[in-house]
FITI-262175 format. One record per residue: residue in three letters; y, z, x of N, C-alpha, C, O, CB in turn. Coordinates in steps of 0.02 Angstrom, whole numbers, plus 50000, padded with zeros to 5 digits. Last residue first. Glycine has a CB too. Example, Ala and Ser with C-alpha at 12.3 -4.5 7.8 and 13.67 -1.06 7.14 Angstrom:
2
(r "Ser" (49888 50354 50642) (49947 50357 50684) (50002 50394 50645) (50057 50402 50670) (49970 50286 50704));
(r "Ala" (49716 50390 50660) (49775 50390 50615) (49835 50390 50660) (49834 50423 50712) (49776 50452 50565));
***
This chain:
68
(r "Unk" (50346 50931 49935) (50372 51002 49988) (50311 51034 50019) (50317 51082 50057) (50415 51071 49942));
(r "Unk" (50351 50905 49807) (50313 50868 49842) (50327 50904 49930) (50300 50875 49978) (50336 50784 49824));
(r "Unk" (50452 51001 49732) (50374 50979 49709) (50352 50959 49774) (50329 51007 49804) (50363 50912 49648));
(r "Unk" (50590 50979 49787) (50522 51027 49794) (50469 51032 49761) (50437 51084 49770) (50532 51082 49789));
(r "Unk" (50570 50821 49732) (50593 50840 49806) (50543 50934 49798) (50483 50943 49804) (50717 50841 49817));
(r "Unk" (50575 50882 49604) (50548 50810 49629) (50548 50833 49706) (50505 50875 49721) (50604 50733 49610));
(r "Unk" (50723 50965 49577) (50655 50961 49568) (50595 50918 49610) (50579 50947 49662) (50655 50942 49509));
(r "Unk" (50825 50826 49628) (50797 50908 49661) (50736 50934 49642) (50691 50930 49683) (50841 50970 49640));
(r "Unk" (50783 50735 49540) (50806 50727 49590) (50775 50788 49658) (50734 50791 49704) (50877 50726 49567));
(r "Unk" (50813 50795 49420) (50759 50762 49414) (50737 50747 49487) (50676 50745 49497) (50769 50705 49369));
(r "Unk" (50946 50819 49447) (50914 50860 49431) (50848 50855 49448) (50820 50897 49483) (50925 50867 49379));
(r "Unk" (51027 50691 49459) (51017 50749 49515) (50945 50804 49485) (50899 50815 49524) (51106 50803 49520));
(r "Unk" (50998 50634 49356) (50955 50588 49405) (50973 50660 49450) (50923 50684 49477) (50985 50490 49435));
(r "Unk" (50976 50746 49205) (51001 50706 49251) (50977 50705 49307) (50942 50752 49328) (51053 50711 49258));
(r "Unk" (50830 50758 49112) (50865 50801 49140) (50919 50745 49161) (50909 50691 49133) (50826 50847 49195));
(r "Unk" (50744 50740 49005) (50799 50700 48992) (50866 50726 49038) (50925 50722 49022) (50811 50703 48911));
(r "Unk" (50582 50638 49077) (50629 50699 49041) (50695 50670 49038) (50712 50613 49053) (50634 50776 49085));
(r "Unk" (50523 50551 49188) (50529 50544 49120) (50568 50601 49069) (50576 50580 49012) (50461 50537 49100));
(r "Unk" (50511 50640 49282) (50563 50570 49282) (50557 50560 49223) (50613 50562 49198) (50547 50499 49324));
(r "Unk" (50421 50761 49249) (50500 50759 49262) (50547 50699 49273) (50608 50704 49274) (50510 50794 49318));
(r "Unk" (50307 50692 49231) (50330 50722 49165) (50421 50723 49189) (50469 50696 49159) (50286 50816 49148));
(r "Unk" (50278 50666 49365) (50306 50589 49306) (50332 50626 49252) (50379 50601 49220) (50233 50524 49265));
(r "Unk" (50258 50784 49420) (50325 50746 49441) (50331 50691 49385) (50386 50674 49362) (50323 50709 49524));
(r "Unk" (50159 50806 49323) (50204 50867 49333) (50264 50803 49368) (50309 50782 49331) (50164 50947 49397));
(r "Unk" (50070 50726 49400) (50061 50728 49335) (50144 50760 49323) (50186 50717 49313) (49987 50775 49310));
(r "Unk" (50067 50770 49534) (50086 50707 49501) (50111 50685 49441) (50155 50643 49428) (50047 50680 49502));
(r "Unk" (50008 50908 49513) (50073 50890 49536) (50119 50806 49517) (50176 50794 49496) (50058 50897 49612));
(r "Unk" (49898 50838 49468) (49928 50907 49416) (50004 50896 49448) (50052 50878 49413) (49884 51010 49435));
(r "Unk" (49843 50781 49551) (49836 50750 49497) (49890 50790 49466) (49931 50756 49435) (49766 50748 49467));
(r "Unk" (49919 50812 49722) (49854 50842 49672) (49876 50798 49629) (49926 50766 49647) (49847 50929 49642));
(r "Unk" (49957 50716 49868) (49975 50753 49815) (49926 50765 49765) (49883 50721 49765) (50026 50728 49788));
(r "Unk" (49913 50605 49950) (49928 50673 49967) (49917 50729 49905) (49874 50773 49902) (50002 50672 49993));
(r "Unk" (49965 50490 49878) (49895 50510 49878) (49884 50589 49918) (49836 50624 49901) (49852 50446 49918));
(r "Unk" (50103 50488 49907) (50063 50503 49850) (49996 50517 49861) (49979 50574 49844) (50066 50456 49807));
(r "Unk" (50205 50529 50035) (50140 50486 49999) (50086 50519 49966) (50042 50558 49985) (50103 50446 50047));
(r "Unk" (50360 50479 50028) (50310 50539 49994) (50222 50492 49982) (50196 50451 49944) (50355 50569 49892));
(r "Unk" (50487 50436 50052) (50426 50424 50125) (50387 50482 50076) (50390 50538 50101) (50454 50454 50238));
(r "Unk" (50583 50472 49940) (50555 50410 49965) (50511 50438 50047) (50547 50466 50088) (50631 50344 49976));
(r "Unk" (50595 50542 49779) (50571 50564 49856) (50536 50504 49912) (50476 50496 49922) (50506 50624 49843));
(r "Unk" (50625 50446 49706) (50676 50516 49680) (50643 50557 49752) (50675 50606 49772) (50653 50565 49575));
(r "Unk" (50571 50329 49730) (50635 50328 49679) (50703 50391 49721) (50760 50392 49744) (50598 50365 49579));
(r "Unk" (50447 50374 49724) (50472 50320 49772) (50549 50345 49754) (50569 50395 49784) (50449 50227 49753));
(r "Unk" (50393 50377 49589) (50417 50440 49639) (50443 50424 49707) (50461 50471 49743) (50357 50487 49655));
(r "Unk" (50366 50262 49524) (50457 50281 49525) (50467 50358 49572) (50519 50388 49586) (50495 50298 49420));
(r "Unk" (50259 50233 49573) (50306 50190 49624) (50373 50227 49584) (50428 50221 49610) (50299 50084 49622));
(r "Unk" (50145 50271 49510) (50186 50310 49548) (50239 50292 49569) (50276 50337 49588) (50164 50327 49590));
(r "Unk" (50051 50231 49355) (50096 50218 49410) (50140 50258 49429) (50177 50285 49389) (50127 50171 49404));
(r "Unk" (49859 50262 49367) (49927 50294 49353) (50001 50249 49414) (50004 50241 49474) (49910 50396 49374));
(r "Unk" (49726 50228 49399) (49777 50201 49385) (49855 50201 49339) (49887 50164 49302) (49750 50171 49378));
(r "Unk" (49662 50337 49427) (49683 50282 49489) (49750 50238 49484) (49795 50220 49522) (49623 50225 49495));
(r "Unk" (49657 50377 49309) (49714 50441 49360) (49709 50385 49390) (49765 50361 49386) (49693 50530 49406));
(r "Unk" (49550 50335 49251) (49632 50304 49221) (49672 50356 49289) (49733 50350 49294) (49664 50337 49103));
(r "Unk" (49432 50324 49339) (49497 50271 49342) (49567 50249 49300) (49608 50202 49299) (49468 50217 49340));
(r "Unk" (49412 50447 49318) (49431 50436 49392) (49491 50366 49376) (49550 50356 49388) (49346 50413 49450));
(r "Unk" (49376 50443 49181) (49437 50488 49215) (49458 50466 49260) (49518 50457 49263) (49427 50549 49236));
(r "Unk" (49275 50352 49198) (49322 50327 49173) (49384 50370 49179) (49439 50343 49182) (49306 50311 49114));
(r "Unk" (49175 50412 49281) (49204 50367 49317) (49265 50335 49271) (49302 50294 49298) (49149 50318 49342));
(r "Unk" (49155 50512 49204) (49187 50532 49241) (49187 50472 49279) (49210 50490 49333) (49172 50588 49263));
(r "Unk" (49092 50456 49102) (49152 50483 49082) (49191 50497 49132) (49252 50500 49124) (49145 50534 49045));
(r "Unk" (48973 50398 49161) (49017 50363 49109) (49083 50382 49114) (49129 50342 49127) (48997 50375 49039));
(r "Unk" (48929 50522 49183) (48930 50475 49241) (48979 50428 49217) (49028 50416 49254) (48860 50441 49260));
(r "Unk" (48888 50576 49036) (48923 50593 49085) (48967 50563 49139) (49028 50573 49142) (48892 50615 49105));
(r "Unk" (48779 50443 49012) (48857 50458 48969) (48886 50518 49013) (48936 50490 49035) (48847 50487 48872));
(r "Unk" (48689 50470 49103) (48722 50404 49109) (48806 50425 49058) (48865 50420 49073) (48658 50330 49067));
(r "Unk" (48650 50616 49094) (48672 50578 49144) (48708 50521 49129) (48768 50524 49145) (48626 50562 49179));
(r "Unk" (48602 50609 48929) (48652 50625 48944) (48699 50618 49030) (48760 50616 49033) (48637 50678 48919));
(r "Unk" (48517 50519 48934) (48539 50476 48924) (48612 50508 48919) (48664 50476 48911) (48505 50442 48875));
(r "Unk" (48412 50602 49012) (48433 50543 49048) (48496 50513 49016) (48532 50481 49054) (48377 50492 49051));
***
């Protein structure tokens, strides 16, 4: 039992740090994209690329075929 509750635990605390991930700079670099569409991994994968040290085209293009 007391492994249910600590499980249940864990996975409602995954759920809510991914809930609360901010997206609004994929706005930015692919505007009408709606996010919730998109996998965790992809998401994940597009913030890694705004955050890098590519240039705004780059980061830009990428971004755009990600969410494709």
């Amino acid at each position: 039992m007391k492994t249910l509750i600590a499980t249940t635990a864990l996975v409602l605390t995954a759920f809510s740090a991914s809930a609360m991930v901010d997206t609004s700079a994929i706005e930015q670099y692919a505007p009408n994209t709606d996010v919730s569409t998109l996998s965790d991994a992809t998401v994940n994968t597009i913030l890694s690329v705004i955050h890098s040290g590519d240039s705004e085209g780059e980061k830009r293009a990428t971004i755009q075929a990600l969410v494709k």
